[in-house]
C-alpha positions as a Markdown table, in Angstrom:
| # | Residue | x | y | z |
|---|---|---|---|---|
| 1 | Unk | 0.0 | 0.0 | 0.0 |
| 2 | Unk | 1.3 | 3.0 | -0.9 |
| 3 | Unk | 2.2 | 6.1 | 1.8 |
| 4 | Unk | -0.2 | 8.6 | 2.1 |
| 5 | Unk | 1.3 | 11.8 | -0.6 |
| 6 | Unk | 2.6 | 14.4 | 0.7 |
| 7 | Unk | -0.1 | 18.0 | 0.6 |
| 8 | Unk | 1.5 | 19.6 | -2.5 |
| 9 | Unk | -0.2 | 22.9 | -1.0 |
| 10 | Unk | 2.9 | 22.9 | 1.4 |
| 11 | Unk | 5.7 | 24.3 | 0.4 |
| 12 | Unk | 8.2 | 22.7 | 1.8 |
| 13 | Unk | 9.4 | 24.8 | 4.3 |
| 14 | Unk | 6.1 | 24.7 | 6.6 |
| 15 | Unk | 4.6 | 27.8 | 4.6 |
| 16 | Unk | 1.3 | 26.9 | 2.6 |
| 17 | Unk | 0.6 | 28.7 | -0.6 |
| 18 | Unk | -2.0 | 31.5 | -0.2 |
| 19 | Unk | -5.3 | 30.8 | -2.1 |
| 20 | Unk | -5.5 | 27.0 | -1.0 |
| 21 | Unk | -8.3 | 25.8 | 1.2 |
| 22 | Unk | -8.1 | 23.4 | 3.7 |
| 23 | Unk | -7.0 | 20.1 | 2.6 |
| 24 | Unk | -10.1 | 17.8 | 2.5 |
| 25 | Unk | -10.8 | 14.1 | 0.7 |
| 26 | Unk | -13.7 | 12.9 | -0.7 |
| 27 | Unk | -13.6 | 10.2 | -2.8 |
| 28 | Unk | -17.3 | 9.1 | -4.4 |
| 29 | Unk | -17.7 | 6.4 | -7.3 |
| 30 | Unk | -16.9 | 7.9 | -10.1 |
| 31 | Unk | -19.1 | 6.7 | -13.3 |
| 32 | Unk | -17.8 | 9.4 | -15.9 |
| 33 | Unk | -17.5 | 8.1 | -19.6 |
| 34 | Unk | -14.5 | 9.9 | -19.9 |
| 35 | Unk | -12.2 | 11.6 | -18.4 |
| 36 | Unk | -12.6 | 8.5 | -15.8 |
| 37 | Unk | -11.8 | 7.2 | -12.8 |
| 38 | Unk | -8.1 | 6.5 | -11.9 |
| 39 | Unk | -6.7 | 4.0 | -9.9 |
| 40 | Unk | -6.4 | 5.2 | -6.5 |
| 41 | Unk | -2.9 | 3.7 | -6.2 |
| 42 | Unk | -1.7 | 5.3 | -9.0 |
| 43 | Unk | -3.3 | 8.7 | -8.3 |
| 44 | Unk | -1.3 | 8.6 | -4.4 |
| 45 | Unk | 1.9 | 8.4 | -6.5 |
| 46 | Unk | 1.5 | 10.9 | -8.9 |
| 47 | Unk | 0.7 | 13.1 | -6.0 |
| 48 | Unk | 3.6 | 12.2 | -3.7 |
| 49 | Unk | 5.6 | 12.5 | -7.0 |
| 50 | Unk | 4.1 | 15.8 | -8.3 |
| 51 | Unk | 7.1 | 17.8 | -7.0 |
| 52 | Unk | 9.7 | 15.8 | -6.9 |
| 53 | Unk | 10.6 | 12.6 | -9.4 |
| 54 | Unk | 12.8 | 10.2 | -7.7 |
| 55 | Unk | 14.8 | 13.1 | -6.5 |
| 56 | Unk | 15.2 | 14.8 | -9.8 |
| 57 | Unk | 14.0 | 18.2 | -7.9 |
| 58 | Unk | 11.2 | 18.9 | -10.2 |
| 59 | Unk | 8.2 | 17.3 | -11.9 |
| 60 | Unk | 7.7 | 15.5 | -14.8 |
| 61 | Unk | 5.1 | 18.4 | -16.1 |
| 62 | Unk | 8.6 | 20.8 | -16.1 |
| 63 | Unk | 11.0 | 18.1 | -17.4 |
| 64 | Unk | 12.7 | 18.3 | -21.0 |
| 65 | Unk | 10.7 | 16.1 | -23.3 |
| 66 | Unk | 14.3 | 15.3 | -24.9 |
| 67 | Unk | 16.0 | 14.8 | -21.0 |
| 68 | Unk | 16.9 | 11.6 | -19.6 |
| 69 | Unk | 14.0 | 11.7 | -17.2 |
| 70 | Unk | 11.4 | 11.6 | -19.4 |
| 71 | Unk | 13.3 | 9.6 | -21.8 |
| 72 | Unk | 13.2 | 6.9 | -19.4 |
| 73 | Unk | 9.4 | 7.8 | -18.3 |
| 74 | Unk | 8.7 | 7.5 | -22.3 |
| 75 | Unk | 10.7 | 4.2 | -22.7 |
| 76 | Unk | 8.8 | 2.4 | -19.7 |
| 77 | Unk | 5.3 | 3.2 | -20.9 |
| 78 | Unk | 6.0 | 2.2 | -24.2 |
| 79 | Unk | 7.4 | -1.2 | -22.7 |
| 80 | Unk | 4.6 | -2.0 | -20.8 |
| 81 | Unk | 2.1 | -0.9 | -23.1 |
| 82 | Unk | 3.5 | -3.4 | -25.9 |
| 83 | Unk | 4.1 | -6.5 | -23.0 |
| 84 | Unk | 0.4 | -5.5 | -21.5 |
| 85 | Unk | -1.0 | -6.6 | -24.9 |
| 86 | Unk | 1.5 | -8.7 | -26.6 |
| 87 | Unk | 2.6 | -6.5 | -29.5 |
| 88 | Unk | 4.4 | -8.0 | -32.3 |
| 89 | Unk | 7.6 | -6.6 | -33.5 |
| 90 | Unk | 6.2 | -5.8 | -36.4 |
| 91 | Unk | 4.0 | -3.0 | -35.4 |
| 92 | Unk | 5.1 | -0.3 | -34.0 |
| 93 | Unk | 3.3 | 2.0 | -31.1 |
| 94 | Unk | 2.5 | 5.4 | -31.3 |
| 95 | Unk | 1.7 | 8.3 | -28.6 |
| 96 | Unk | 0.2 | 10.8 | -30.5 |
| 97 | Unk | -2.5 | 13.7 | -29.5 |
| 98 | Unk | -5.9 | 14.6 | -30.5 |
| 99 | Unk | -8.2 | 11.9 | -29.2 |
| 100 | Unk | -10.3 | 9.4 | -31.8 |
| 101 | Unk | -11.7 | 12.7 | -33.1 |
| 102 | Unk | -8.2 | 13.6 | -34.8 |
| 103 | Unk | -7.6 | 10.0 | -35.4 |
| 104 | Unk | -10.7 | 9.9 | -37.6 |
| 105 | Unk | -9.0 | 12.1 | -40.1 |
| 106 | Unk | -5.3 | 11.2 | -39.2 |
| 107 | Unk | -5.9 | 7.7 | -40.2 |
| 108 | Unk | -7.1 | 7.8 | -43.9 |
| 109 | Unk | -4.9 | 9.8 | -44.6 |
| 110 | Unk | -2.3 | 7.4 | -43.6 |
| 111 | Unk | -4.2 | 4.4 | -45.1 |
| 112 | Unk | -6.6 | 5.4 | -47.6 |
| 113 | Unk | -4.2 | 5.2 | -50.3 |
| 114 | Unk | -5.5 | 3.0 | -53.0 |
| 115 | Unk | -2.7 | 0.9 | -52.5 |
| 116 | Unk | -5.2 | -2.4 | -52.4 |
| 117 | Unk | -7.1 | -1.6 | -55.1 |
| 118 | Unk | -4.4 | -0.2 | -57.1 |
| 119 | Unk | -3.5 | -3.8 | -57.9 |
| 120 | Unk | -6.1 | -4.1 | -60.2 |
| 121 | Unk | -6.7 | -0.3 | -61.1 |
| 122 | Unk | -9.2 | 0.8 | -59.1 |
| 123 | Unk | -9.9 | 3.9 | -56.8 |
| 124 | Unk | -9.3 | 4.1 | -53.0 |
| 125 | Unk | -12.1 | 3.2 | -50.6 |
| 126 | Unk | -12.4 | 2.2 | -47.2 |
| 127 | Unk | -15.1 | 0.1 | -45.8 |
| 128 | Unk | -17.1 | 1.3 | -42.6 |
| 129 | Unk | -19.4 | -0.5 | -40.2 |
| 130 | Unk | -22.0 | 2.1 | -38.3 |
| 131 | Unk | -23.0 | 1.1 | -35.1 |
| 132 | Unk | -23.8 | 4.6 | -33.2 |
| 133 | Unk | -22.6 | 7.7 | -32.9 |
| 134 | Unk | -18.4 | 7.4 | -32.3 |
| 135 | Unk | -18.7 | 5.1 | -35.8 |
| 136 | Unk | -21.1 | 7.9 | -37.7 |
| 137 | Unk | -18.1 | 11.0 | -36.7 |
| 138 | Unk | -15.7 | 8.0 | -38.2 |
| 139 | Unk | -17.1 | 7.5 | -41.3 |
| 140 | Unk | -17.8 | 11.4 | -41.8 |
| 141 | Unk | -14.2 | 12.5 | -41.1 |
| 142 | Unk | -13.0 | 10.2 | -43.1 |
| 143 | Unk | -15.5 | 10.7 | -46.4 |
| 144 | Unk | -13.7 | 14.1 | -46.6 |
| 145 | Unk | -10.4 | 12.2 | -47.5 |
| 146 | Unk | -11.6 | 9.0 | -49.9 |
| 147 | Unk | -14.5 | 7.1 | -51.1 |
| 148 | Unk | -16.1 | 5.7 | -47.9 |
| 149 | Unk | -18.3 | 2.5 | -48.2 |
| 150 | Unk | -20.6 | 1.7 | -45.3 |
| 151 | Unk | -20.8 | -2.2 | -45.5 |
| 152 | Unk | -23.2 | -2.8 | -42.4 |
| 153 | Unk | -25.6 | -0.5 | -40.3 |
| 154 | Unk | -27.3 | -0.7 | -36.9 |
| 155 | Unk | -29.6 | 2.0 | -37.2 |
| 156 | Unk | -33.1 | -0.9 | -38.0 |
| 157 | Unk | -32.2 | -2.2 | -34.4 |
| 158 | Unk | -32.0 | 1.4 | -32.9 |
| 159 | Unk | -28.1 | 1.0 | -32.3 |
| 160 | Unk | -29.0 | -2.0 | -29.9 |
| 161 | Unk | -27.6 | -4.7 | -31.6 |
| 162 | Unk | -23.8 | -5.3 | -33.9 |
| 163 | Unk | -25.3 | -6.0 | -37.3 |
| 164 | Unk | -24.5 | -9.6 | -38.1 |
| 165 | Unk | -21.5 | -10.7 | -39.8 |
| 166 | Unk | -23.4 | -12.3 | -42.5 |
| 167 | Unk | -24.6 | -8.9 | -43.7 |
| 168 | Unk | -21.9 | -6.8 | -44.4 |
| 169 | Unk | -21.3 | -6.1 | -47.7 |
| 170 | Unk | -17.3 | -5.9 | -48.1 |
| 171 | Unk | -15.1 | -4.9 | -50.6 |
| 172 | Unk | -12.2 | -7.3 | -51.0 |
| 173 | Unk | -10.1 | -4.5 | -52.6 |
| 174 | Unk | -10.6 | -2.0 | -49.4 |
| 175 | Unk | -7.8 | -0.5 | -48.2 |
| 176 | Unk | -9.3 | -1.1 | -45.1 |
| 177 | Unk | -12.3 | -1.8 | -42.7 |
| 178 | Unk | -13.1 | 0.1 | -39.8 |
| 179 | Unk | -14.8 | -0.6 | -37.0 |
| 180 | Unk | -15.4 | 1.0 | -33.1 |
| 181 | Unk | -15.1 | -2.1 | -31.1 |
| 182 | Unk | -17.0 | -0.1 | -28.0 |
| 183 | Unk | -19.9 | 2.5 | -28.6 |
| 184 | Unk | -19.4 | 4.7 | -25.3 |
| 185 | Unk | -22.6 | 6.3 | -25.8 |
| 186 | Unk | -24.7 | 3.3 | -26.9 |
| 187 | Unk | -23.4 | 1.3 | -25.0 |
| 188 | Unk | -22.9 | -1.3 | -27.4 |
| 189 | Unk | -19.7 | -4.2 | -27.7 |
| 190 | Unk | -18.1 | -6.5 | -30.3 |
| 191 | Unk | -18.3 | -9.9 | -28.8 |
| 192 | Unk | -15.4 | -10.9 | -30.7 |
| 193 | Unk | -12.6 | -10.0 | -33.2 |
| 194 | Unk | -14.9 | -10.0 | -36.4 |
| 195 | Unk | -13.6 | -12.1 | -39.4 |
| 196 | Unk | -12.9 | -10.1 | -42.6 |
| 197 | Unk | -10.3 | -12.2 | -44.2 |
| 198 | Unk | -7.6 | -10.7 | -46.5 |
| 199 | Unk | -9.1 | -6.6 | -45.6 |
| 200 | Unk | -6.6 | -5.1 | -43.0 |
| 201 | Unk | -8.7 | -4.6 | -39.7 |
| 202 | Unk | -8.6 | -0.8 | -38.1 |
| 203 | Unk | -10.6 | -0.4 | -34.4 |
| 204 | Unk | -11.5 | 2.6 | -32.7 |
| 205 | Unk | -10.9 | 0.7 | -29.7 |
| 206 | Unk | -10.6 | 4.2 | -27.3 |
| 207 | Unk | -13.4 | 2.5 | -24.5 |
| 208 | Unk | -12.5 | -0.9 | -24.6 |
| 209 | Unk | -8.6 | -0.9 | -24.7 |
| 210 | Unk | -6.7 | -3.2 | -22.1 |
| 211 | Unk | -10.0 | -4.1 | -20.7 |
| 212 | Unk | -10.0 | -7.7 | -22.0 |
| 213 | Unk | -6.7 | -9.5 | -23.8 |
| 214 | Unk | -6.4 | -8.6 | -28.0 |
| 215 | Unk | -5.2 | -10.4 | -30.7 |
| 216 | Unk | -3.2 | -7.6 | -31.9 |
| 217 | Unk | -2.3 | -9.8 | -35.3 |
| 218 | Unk | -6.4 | -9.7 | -36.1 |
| 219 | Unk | -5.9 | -5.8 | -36.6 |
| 220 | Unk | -4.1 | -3.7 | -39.0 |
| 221 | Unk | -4.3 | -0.8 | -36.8 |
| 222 | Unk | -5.6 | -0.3 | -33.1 |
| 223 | Unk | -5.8 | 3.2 | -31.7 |
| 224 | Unk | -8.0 | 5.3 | -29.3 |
| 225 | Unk | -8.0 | 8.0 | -26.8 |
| 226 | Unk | -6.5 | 7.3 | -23.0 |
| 227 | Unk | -8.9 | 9.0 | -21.1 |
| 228 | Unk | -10.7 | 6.1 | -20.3 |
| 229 | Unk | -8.5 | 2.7 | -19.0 |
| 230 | Unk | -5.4 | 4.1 | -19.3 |
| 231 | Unk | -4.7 | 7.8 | -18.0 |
| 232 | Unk | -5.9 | 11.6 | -19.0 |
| 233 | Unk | -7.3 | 13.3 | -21.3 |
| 234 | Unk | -3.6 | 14.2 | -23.8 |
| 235 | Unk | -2.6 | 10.8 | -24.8 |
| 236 | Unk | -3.5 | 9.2 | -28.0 |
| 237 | Unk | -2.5 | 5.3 | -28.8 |
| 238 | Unk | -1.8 | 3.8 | -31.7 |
| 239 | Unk | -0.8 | 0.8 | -32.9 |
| 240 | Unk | -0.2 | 0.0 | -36.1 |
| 241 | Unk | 1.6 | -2.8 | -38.3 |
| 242 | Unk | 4.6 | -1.4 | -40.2 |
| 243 | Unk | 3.7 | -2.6 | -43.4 |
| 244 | Unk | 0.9 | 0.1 | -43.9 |
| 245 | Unk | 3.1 | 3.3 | -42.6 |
| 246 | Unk | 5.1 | 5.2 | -45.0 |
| 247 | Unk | 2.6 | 6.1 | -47.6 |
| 248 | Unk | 0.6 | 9.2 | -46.5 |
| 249 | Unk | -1.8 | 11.4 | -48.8 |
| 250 | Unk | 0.5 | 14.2 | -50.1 |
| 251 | Unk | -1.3 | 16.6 | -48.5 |
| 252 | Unk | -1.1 | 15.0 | -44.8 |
| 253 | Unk | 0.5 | 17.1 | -42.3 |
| 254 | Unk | 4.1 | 16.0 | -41.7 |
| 255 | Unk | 3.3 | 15.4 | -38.1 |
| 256 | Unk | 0.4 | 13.6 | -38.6 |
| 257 | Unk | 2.6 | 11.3 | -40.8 |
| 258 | Unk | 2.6 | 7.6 | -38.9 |
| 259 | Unk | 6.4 | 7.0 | -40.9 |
| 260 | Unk | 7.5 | 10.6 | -39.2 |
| 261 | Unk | 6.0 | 9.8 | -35.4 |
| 262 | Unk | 7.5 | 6.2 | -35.8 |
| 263 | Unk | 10.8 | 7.2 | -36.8 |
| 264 | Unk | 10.7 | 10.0 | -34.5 |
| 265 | Unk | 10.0 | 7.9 | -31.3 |
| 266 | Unk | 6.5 | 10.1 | -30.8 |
| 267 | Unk | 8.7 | 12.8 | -30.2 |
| 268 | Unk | 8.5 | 15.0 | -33.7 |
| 269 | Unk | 6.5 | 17.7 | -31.4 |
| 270 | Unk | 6.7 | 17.6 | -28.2 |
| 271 | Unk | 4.5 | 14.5 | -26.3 |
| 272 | Unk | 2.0 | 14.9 | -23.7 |
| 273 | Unk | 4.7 | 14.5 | -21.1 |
| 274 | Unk | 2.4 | 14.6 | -18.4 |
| 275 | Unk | -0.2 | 11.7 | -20.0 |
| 276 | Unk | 2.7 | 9.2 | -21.1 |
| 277 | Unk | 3.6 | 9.7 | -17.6 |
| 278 | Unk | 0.4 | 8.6 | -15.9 |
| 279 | Unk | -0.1 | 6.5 | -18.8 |
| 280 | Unk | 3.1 | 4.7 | -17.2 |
| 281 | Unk | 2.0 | 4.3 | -14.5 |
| 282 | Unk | -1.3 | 2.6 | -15.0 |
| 283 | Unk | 0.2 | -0.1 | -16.9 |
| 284 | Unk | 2.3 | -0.6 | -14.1 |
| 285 | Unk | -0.5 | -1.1 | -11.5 |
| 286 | Unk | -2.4 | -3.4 | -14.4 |
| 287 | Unk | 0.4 | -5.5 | -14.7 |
| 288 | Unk | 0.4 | -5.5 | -10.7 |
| 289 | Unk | -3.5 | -6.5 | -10.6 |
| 290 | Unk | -2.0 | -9.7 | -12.5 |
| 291 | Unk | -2.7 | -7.9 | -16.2 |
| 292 | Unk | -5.3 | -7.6 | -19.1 |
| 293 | Unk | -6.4 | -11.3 | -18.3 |
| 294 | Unk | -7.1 | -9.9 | -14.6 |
| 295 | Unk | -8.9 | -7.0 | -15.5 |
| 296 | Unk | -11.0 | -9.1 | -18.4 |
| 297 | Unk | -12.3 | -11.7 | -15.1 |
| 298 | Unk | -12.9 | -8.3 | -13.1 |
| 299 | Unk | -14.8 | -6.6 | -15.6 |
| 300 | Unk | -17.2 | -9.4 | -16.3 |
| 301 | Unk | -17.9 | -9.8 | -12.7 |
| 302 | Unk | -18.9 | -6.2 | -12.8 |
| 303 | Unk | -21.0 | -6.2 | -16.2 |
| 304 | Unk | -22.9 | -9.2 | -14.4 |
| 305 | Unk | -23.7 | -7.7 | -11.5 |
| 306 | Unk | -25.1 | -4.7 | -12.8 |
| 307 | Unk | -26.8 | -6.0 | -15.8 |
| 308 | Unk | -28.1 | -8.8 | -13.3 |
| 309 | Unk | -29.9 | -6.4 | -11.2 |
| 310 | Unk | -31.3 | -4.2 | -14.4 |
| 311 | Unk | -32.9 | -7.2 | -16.0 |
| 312 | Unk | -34.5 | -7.7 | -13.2 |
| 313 | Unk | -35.9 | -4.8 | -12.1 |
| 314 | Unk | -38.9 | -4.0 | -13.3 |
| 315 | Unk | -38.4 | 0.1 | -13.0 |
| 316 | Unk | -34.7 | 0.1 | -14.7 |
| 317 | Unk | -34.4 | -1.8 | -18.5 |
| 318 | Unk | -31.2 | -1.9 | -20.6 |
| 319 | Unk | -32.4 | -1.5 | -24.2 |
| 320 | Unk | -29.0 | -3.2 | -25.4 |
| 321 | Unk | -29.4 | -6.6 | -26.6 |
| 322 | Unk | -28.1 | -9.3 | -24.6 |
| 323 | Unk | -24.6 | -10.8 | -26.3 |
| 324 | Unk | -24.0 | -7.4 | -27.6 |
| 325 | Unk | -24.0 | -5.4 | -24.1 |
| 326 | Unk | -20.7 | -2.9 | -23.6 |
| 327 | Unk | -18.5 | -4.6 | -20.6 |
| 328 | Unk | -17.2 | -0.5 | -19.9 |
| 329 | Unk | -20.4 | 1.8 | -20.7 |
| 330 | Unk | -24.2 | 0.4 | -19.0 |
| 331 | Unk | -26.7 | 2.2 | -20.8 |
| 332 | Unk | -29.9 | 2.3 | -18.7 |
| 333 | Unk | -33.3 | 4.2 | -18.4 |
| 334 | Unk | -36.1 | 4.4 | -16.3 |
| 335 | Unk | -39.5 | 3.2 | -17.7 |
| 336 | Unk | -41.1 | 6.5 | -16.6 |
| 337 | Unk | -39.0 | 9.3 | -17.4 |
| 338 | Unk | -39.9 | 11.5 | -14.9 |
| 339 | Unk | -38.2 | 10.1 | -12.4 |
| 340 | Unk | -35.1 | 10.8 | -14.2 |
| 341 | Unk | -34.2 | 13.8 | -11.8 |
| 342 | Unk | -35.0 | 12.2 | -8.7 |
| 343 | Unk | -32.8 | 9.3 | -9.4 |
| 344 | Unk | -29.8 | 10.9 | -10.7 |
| 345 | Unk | -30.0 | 13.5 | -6.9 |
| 346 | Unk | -30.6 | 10.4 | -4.5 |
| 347 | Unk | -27.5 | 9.0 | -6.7 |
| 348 | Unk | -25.2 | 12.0 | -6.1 |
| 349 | Unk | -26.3 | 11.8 | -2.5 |
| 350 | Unk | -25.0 | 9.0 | -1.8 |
| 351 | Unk | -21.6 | 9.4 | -3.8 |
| 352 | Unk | -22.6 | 7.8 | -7.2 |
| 353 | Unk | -21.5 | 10.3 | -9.4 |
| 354 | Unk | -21.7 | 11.1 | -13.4 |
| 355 | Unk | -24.4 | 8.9 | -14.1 |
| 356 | Unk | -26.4 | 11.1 | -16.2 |
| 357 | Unk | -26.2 | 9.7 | -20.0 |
| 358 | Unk | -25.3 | 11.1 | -23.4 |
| 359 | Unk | -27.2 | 14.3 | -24.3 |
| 360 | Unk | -28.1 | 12.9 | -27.8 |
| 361 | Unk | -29.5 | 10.1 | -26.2 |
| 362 | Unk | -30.6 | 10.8 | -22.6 |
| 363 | Unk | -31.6 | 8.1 | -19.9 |
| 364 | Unk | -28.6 | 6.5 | -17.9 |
| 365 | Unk | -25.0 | 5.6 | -18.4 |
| 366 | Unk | -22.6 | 4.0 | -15.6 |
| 367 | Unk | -19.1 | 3.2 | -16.7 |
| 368 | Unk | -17.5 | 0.7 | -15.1 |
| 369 | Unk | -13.7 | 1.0 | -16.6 |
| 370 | Unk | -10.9 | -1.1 | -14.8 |
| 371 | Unk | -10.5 | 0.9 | -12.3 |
| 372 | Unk | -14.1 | 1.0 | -10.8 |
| 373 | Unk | -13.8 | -1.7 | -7.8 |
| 374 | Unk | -16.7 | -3.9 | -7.6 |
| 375 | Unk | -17.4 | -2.2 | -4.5 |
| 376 | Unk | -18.6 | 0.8 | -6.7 |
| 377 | Unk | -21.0 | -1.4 | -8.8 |
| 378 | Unk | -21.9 | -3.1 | -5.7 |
| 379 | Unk | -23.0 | 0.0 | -4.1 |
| 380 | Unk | -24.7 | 1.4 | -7.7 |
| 381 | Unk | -26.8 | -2.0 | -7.6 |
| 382 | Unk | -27.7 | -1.7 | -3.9 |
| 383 | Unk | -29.1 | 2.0 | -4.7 |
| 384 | Unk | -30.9 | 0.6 | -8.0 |
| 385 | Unk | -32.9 | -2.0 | -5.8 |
| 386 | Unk | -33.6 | 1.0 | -3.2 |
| 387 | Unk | -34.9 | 3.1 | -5.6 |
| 388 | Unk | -37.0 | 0.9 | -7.1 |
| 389 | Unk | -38.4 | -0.7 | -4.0 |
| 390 | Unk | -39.2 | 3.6 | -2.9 |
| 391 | Unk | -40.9 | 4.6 | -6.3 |
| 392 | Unk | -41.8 | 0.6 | -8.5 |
């Protein structure tokens, strides 16, 4: 167990900066879809190191991106990210900024090249599958760069469902298919890797990521946003096989290039210092916890529990469909509406926080990422059966 940290609001020298008010903790269950909960563990360090890194007299938010501290901050992530999920040596790993959003345009033009079809003569495409709303800002980004094909849709189920294998329409000559292997506001998972033969594989995998162990050698390219299992908001991953870098649209920005980042060690511009940094050190408290393997076992405890307990309720309902439920987002509503407001104050009240859901979509959301203990769902379950026995 770590040491308590040291209260950065003293100086030092027994003087506490002006402005600061007394030091209080509170720590409730924190649901947010993104930026989300930490690991506890991993917070206490940052703190105690937030001043000081391993005696370096200053921390890492002031060090020299290029300096042997951070070098050696930098180096360590990157290890444990590529031993956390088994990363060939044939792919190389990325830590770029921007979140999925900048991703969505960063990536065709990296891949939508025509290189595929170009075999036999024809133009570039990419191949999309929709299922909700992080898949729709996909395909529309990336329309404005190439030909976009969208080969399957969820929109007849009401995004409750992943449209069946059997009916996407591919295009063998794609220079790739995308998909978003978690739908954070739908609430919505793929089940499995999905088979698309000889088409390279590309996942938006920015709410899913080191929740549950990857075949890395299914995908093509891997990448999402950290602000969900892995650190703060900054940090973007991706991981790509080295095959498909080095040909870029002309016009791509040069540091937007995945041949430039790779051969520049993510350090063309300077890196979100400070995300790599807590990036670091979440991998290092997953490997701890006994890994992705550990966390997969966790997470389905927790998906059971609450889904369990929504099923059957009859107040609560999860309109996902069962087999196709997200592991890291629980989309929930009330069958009357109106109690909305009511629920979501007796939640804050008793430390069950963020649990209002997606403006576009409304109703309830709890995400459960690794770090929510089980205690947290445990207490979101017990407060699910209280309301319901109070107003059912």
């Amino acid at each position: 167990m770590l040491a308590p940290p040291r209260d950065p609001r003293n100086t030092g020298s027994g003087r506490r900066l002006r402005g600061y008010p007394p030091s209080t903790m509170t720590r409730v269950h924190n649901f947010s879809a993104g930026p989300a909960a930490l690991p506890e563990p991993v917070l206490r360090q940052a703190a105690e190191e937030m001043l000081d890194w391993r005696g370096s007299g200053m921390g890492v938010m002031e060090m020299s991106h290029r300096g042997p501290e951070f070098m050696s901050i930098h180096a360590e992530a990157q290890a444990l990210l590529r031993e956390l999920m088994g990363v060939p040596a044939h792919y190389r790993t990325l830590f770029m900024q921007g979140g999925a959003l900048a991703q969505n345009a960063i990536l065709p033009l990296n891949l939508l090249n025509g290189r595929r079809s170009g075999r036999r003569g024809g133009p570039a495409s990419a191949d999309y599958v929709d299922t909700g709303v992080w898949s729709q800002k996909s395909i529309a980004e990336a329309r404005r760069y190439g030909a976009v094909n969208v080969v399957a849709s969820g929109e007849a189920s009401g995004y409750t469902r992943i449209p069946e294998r059997s009916t996407w329409r591919l295009d063998a000559d794609a220079d790739y298919l995308h998909i978003c292997s978690n739908e954070t506001i739908g609430g919505l998972e793929y089940p499995e890797e999905p088979d698309v033969g000889d088409v390279p594989l590309v996942a938006d995998m920015s709410s899913s990521i080191l929740s549950r162990p990857v075949d890395v050698t299914r995908y093509a390219c891997i990448y999402g946003g950290a602000q969900k299992n892995i650190g703060p908001a900054g940090l973007t991953l991706v991981i790509v096989r080295e095959d498909l870098i080095g040909h870029a649209q002309p016009a791509t920005p040069t540091a937007f290039d995945y041949r430039v980042v790779a051969d520049n060690d993510s350090m063309f511009n300077t890196p979100p210092t400070w995300a790599i940094y807590m990036a670091g050190l979440v991998f290092r408290w997953i490997k701890a916890e006994g890994g992705v393997a550990a966390m997969a076992t966790r997470n389905a405890a927790k998906a059971a529990l609450l889904y369990g307990a929504l099923d059957a309720s009859g107040l609560f309902v999860a309109p996902v469909a069962p087999g196709h439920r997200s592991r890291m987002n629980v989309v929930f509503r009330l069958r009357d509406e109106r109690l909305d407001g009511a629920f979501l104050k007796g939640a804050q009240e008793r430390g069950l926080a963020q649990l209002k859901g997606h403006r576009s979509v409304g109703g309830m959301r709890a995400s459960i990422y690794n770090a929510m203990p089980i205690e947290g769902v445990q207490a979101l379950v017990d407060y699910l059966r209280e309301f319901e026995r109070a107003h059912g």
